[in-house]
LUMRORO-594101 format. One record per residue (C-alpha): residue in three letters; x, y, z. Coordinates in nm, 3 decimals. Example, Ala and Ser with C-alpha at 12.3 -4.5 7.8 and 13.67 -1.06 7.14 Angstrom:
2
{node ALA, {1.230, -0.450, 0.780}}
{node SER, {1.367, -0.106, 0.714}}
***
This chain:
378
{node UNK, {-4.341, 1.004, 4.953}}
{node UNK, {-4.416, 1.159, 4.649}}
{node UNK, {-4.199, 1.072, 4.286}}
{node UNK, {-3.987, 1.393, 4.157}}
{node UNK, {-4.198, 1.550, 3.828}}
{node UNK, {-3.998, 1.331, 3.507}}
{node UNK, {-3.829, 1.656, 3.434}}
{node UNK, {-3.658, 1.770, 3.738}}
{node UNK, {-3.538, 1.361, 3.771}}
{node UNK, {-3.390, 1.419, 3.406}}
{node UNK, {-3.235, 1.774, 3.484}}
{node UNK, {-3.065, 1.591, 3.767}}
{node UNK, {-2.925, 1.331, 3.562}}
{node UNK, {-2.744, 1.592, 3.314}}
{node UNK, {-2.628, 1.754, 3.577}}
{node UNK, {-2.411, 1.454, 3.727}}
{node UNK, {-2.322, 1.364, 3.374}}
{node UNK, {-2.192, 1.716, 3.341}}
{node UNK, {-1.969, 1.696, 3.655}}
{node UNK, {-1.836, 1.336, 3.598}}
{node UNK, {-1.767, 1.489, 3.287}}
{node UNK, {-1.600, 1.766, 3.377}}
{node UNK, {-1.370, 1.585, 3.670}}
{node UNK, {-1.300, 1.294, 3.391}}
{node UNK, {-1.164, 1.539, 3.146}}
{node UNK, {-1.034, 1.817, 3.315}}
{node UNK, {-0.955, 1.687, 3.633}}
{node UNK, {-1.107, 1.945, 3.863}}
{node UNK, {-1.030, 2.277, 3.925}}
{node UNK, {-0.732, 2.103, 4.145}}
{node UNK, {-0.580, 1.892, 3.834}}
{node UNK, {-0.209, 1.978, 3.807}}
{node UNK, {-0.124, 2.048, 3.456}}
{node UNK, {0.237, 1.868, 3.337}}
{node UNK, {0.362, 1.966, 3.001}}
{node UNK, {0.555, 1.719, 2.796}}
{node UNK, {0.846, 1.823, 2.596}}
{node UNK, {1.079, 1.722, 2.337}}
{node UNK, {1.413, 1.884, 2.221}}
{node UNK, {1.507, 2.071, 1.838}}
{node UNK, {1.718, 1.846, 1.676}}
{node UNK, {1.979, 1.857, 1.339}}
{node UNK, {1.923, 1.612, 1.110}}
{node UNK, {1.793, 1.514, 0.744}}
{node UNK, {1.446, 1.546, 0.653}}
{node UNK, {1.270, 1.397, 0.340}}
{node UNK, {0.922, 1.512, 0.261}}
{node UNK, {0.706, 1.276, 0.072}}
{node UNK, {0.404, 1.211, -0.080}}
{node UNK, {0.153, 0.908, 0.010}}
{node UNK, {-0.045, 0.707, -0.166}}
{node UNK, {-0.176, 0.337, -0.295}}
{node UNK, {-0.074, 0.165, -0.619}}
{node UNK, {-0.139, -0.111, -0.846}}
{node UNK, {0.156, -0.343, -1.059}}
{node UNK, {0.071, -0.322, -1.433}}
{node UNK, {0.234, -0.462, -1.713}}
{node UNK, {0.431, -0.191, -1.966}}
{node UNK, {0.201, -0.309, -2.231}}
{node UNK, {-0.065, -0.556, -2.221}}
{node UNK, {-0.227, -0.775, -2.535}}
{node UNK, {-0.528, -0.929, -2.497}}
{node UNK, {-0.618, -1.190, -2.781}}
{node UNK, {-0.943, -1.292, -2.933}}
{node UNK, {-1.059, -1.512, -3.217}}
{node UNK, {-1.128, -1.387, -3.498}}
{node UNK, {-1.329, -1.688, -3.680}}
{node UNK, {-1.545, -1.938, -3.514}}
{node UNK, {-1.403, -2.256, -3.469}}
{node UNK, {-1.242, -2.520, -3.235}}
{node UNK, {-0.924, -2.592, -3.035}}
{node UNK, {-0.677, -2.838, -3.151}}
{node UNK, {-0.374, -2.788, -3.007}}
{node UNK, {-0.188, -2.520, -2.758}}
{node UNK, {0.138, -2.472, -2.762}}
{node UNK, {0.186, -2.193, -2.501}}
{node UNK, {0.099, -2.167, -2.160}}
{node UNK, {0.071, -1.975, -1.789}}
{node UNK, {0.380, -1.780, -1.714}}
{node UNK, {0.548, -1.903, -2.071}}
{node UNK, {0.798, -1.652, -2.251}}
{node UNK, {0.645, -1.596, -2.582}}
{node UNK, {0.813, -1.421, -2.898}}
{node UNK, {0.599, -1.143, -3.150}}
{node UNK, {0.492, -1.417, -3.425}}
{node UNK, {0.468, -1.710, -3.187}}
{node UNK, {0.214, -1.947, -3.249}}
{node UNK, {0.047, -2.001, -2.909}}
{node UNK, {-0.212, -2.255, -3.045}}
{node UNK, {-0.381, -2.372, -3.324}}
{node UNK, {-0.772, -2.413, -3.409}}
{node UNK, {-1.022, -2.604, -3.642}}
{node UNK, {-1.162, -2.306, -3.892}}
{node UNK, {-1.449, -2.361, -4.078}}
{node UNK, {-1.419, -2.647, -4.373}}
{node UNK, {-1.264, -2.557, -4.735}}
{node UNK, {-1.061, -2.250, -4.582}}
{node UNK, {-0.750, -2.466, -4.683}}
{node UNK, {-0.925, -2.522, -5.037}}
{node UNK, {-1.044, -2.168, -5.034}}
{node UNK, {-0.699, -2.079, -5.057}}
{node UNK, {-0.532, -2.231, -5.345}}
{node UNK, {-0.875, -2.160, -5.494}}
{node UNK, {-0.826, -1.811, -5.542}}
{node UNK, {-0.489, -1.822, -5.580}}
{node UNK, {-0.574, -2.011, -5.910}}
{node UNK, {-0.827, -1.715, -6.056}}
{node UNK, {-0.582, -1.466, -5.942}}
{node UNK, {-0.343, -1.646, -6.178}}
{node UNK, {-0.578, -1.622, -6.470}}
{node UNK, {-0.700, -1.287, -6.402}}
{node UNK, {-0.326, -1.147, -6.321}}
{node UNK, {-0.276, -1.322, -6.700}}
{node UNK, {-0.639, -1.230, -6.877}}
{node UNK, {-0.520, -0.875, -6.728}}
{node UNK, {-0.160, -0.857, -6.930}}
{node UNK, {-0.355, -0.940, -7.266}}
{node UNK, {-0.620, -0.693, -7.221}}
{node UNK, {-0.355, -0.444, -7.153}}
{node UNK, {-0.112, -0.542, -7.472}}
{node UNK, {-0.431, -0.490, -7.639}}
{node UNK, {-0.536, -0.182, -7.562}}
{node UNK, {-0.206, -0.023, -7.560}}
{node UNK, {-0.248, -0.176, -7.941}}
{node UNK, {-0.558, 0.015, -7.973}}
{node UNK, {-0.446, 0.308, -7.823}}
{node UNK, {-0.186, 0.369, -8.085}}
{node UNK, {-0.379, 0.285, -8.375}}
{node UNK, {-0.678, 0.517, -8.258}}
{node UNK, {-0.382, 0.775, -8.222}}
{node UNK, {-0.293, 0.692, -8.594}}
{node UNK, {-0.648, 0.743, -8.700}}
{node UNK, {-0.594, 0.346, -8.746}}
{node UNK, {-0.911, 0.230, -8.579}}
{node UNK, {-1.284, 0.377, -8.476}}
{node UNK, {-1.371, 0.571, -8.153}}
{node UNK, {-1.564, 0.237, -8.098}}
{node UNK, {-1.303, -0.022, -8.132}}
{node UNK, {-1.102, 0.212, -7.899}}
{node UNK, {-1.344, 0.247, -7.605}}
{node UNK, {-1.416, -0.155, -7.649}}
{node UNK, {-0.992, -0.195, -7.592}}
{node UNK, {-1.077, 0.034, -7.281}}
{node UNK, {-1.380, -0.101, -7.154}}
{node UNK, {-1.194, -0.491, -7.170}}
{node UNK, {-0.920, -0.339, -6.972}}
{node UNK, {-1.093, -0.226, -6.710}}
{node UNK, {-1.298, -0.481, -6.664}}
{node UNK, {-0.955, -0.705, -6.727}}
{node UNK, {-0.834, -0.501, -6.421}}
{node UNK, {-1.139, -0.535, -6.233}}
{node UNK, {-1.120, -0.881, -6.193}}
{node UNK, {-0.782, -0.868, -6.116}}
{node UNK, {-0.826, -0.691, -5.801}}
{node UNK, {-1.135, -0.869, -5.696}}
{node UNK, {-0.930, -1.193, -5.728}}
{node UNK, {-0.671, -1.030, -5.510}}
{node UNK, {-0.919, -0.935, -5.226}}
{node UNK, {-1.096, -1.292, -5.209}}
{node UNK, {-0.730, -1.432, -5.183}}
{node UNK, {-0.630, -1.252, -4.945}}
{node UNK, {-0.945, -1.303, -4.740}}
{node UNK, {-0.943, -1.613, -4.735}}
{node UNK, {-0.569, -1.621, -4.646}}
{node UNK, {-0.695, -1.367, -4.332}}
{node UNK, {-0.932, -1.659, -4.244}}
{node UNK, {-0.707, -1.949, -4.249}}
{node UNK, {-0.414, -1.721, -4.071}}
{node UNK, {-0.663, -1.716, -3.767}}
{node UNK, {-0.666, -2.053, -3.699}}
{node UNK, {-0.293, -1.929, -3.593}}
{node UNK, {-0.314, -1.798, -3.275}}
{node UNK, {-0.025, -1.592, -3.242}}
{node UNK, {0.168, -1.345, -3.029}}
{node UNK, {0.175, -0.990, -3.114}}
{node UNK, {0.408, -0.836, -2.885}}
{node UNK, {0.786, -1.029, -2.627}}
{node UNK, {0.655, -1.075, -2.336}}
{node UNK, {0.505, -1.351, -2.132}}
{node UNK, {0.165, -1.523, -2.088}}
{node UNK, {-0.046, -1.386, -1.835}}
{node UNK, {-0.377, -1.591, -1.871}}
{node UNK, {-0.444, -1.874, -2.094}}
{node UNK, {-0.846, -1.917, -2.080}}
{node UNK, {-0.896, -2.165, -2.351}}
{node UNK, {-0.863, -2.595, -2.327}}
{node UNK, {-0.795, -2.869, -2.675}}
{node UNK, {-1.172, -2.907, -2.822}}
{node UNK, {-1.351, -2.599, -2.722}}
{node UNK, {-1.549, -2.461, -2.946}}
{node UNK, {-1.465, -2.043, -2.970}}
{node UNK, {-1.653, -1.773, -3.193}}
{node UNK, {-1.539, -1.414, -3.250}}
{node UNK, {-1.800, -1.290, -3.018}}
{node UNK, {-1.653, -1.446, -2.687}}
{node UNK, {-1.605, -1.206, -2.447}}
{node UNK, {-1.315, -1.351, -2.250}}
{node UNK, {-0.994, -1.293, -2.456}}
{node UNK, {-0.795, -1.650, -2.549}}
{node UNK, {-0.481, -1.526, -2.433}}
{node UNK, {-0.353, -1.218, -2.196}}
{node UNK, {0.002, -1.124, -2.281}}
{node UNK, {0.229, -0.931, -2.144}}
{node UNK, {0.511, -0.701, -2.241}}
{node UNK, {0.848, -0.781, -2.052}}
{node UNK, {0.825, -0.825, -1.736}}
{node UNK, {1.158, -0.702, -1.592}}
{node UNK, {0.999, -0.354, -1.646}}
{node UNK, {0.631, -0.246, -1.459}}
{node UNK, {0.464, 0.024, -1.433}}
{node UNK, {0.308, 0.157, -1.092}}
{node UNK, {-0.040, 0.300, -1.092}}
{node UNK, {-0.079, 0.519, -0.815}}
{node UNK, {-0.379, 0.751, -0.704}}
{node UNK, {-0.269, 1.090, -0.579}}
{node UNK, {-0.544, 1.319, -0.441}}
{node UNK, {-0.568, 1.669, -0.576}}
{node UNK, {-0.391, 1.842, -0.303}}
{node UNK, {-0.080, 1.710, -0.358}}
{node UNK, {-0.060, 1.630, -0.738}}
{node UNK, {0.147, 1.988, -0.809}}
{node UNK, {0.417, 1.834, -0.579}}
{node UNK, {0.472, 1.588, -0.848}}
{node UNK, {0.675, 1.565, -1.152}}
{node UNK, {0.843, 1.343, -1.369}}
{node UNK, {1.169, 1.189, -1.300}}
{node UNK, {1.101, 1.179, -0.922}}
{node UNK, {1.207, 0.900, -0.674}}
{node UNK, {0.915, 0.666, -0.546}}
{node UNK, {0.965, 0.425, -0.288}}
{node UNK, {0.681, 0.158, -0.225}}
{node UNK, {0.654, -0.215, -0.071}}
{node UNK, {0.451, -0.485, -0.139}}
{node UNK, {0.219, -0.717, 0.109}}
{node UNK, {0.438, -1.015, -0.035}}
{node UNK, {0.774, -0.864, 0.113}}
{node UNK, {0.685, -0.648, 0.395}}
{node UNK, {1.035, -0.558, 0.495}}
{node UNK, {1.188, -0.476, 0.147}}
{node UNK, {1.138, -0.145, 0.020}}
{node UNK, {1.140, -0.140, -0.421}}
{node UNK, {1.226, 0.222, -0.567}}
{node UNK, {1.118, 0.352, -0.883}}
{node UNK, {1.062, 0.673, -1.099}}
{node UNK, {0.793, 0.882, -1.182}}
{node UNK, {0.751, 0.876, -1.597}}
{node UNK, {0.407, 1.048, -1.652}}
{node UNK, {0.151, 1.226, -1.449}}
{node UNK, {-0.178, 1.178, -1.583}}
{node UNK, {-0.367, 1.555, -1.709}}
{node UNK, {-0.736, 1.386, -1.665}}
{node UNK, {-0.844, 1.345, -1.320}}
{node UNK, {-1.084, 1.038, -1.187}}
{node UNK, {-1.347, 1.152, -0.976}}
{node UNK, {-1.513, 0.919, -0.729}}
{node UNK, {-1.769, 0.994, -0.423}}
{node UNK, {-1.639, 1.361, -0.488}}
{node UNK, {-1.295, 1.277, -0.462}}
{node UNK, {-1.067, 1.411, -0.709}}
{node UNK, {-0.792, 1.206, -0.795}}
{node UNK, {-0.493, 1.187, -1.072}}
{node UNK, {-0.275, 0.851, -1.211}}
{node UNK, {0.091, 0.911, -1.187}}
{node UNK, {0.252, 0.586, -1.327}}
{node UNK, {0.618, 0.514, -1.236}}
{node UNK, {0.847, 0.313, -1.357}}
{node UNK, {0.965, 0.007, -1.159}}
{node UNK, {1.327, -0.213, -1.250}}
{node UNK, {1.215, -0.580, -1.178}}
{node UNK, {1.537, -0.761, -1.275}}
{node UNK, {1.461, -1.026, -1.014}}
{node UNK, {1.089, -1.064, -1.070}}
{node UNK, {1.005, -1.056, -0.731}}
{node UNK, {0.715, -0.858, -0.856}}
{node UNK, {0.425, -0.936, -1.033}}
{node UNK, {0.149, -0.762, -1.247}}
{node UNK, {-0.154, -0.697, -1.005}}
{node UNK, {-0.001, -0.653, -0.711}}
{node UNK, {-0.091, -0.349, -0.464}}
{node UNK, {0.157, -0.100, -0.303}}
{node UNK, {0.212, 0.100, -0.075}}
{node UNK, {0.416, 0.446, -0.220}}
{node UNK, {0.592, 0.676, -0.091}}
{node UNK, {0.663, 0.991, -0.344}}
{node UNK, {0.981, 1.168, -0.244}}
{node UNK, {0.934, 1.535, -0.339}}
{node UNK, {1.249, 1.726, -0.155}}
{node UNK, {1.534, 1.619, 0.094}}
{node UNK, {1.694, 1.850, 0.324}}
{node UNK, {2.024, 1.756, 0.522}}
{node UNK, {2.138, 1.883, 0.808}}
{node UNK, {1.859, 2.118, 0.921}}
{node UNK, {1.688, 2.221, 1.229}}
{node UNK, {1.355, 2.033, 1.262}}
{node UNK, {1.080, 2.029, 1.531}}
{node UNK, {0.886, 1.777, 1.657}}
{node UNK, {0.569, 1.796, 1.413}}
{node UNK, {0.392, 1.711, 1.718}}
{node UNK, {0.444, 2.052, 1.864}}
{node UNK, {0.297, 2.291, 1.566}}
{node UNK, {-0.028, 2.100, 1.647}}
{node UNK, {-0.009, 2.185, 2.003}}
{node UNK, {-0.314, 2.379, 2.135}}
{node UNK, {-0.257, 2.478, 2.548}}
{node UNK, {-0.528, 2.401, 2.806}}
{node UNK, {-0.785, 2.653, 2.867}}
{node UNK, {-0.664, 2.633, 3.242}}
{node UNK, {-0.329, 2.794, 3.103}}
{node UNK, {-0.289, 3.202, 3.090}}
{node UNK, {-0.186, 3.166, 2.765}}
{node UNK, {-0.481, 2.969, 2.633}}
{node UNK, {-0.574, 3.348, 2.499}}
{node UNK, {-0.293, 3.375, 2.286}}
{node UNK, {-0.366, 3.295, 1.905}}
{node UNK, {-0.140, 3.252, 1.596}}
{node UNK, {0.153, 3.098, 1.710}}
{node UNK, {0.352, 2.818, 1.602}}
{node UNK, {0.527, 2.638, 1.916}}
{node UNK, {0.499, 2.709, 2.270}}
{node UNK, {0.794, 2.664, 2.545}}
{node UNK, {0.835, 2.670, 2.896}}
{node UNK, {0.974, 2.984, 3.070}}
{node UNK, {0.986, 2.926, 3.520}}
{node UNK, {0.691, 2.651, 3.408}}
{node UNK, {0.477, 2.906, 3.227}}
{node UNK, {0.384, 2.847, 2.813}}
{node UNK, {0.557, 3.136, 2.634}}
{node UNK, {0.454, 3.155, 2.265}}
{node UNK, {0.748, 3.118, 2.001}}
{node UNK, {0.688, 3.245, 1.625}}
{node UNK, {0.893, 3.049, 1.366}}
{node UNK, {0.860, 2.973, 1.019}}
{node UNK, {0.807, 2.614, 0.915}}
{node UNK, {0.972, 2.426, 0.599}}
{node UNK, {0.913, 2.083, 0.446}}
{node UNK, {0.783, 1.806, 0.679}}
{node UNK, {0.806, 1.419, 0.708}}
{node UNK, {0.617, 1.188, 0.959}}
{node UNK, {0.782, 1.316, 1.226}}
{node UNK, {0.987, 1.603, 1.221}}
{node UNK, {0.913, 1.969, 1.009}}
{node UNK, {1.160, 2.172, 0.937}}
{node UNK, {1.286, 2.588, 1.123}}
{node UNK, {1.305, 2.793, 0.819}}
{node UNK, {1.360, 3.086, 1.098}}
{node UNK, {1.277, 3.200, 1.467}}
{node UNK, {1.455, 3.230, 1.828}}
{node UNK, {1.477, 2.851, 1.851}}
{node UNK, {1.829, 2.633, 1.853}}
{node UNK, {1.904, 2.288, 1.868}}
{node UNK, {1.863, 2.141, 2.223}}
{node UNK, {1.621, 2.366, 2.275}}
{node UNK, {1.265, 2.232, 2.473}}
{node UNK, {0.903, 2.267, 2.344}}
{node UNK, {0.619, 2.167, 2.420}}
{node UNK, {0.460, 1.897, 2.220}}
{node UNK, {0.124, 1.758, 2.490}}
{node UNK, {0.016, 1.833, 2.809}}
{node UNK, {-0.118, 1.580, 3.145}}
{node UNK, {-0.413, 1.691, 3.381}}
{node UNK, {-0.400, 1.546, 3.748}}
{node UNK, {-0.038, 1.335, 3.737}}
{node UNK, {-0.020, 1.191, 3.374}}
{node UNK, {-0.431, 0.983, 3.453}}
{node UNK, {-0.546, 1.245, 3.159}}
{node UNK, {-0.435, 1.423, 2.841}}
{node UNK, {-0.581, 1.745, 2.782}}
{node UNK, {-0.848, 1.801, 2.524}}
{node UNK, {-0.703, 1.894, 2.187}}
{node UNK, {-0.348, 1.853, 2.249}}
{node UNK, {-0.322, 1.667, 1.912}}
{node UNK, {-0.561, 1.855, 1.741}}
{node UNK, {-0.484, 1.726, 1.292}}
{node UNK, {-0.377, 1.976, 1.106}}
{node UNK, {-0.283, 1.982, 0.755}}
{node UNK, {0.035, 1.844, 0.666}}
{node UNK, {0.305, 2.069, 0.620}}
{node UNK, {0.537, 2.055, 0.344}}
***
């Protein structure tokens, strides 16, 4: 017996894929069709707004050295409250800053007084060239020992107070009430102005946060200040935290083509349960509605089986069942939460049965495209 040509074996191989196919799917030509419904109800809906966020401090301080020099003692650490001024440790500067001091405190003394004389002087001078008293000369030699009088008076002044800049560093201090976030230094390390991990990480009080949230370009016109968010936290997954919007962000981030905006919302944290860092889960709330007749979201997204006569129909909402036939029903939708969107208007009352998915063959297989995404509706 001869083999069947390569093609005609592979034409007959589509060909039962094709049929199991179609019987898998569809059911057969014989398939009974059940529609599933659900009722109109009255109730509350809340539309919202999805997205992830990130705990941030209010304000955060991050603090460097400014000399180079080593570690001798720490007074502050991890998780400590810390006032604006607070030392939070103290290092070894460079040797003589001490000295360095009192050194040019000393010259600015004798400067401040060399400075006084010069001026009496040429005040002196001043009159008497005014009197015709003295020579253009003598006058501009008054002038020129004043100014150089002065000059040295403010050099004096900017060495002290250098050096005073210098040994103040060797006081690592707070700039800001808050608490300490990181502490990345130990006693006897040796630190320089260029390191580029910051001595301390502070933060500002941290019964108030800030949540950083990404919202996608699509929805960031349903936002605006002042709004109630409501997000939870992996570290208590049954507690909801509220907050409020304070500032939506004018400069988008874009990312893989993805346009994004930061809203940042302010979160109460009286307990501090929560803590800088951690990620969220947020729920925006943009409008509430009570008492208003919703639909199951599930039916707007409802597309009938090409079996059904009125698979032809197009541009409908919702569909219902009239003697077991889809009849078409034109409404006009509302806001929308998970679940539920609300009837603005159209021949539908509460109680009232549409169709939301359809079974082929006794409930074995769901029709192709009965939940078909659509945008959400708001």
């Amino acid at each position: 017996m001869k083999n069947l040509p390569r093609s005609k074996l592979l034409y007959a191989l589509v060909a039962v894929v094709v049929i199991a196919g179609y019987f898998i799917f569809f059911g057969g030509s014989k398939g009974e069709i059940k529609y599933v419904t659900q009722k109109i109800e009255r109730g509350d809906i809340t539309s919202l707004v999805r997205a992830s966020g990130t705990l941030k401090p209010t304000k955060e301080a991050r603090i460097y050295s400014q000399i180079n020099g080593t570690i001798k003692e720490i007074h502050s650490e991890v998780n400590d409250e810390v006032k604006k001024g607070q030392v939070l440790a103290l290092m070894e500067g460079p040797e003589g800053l001490s000295g360095d001091v009192e050194y040019f405190k000393e010259i600015l003394k004798k400067t401040a007084t060399d400075l006084e004389i010069s001026t009496n002087s040429h005040e002196a001078s001043k009159r008497l060239y005014e009197k015709e008293l003295i020579s253009r000369e003598e006058f501009n030699l008054s002038l020129s020992e004043y100014s150089a009088a002065a000059a040295a008076r403010e050099k004096a002044q900017a060495d002290l107070d250098t050096a005073q800049r210098k040994l103040d560093a060797t006081r690592i201090t707070s700039i800001l009430d808050g608490v300490v976030l990181e502490k990345n230094i130990i006693i006897g390390e040796q630190i320089h102005p260029n390191k580029s991990e910051p001595l301390y990480v502070l933060a500002e009080n941290p019964r108030t946060l800030h949540l950083i949230s990404n919202v996608s370009e699509a929805d960031i016109g349903k936002i605006k200040e002042g709004q109630d968010v409501l997000f939870r936290v992996d570290a208590f997954p049954d507690k909801h935290f509220s907050a409020k919007v304070k500032r939506v962000a004018n400069s988008p981030r874009i990312k893989n083509d993805v346009v994004t905006y930061d809203v940042t919302c302010l979160v109460e944290n009286s307990e501090l349960e929560l803590k800088p860092g951690m990620t969220a889960e947020v729920k925006k709330v943009i409008s509430t509605k009570k008492n208003v007749l919703k639909v199951p979201t599930a039916a707007l997204r409802f597309i009938p089986p090409k079996s059904s006569a009125a698979a032809t129909e197009a541009g409908e909402n919702v569909w219902v069942l009239k003697q077991g036939k889809l009849s078409p029903v034109v409404i006009k939708t509302g806001i929308s939460d998970d679940f539920h969107t609300e009837i603005l208007s159209g021949p539908l009352s509460e109680g009232d049965k549409i169709v939301v998915e359809y079974t082929i063959s006794g409930g074995t297989n769901k029709g192709p495209g009965f939940a078909l995404p659509q945008p959400k509706r708001f």
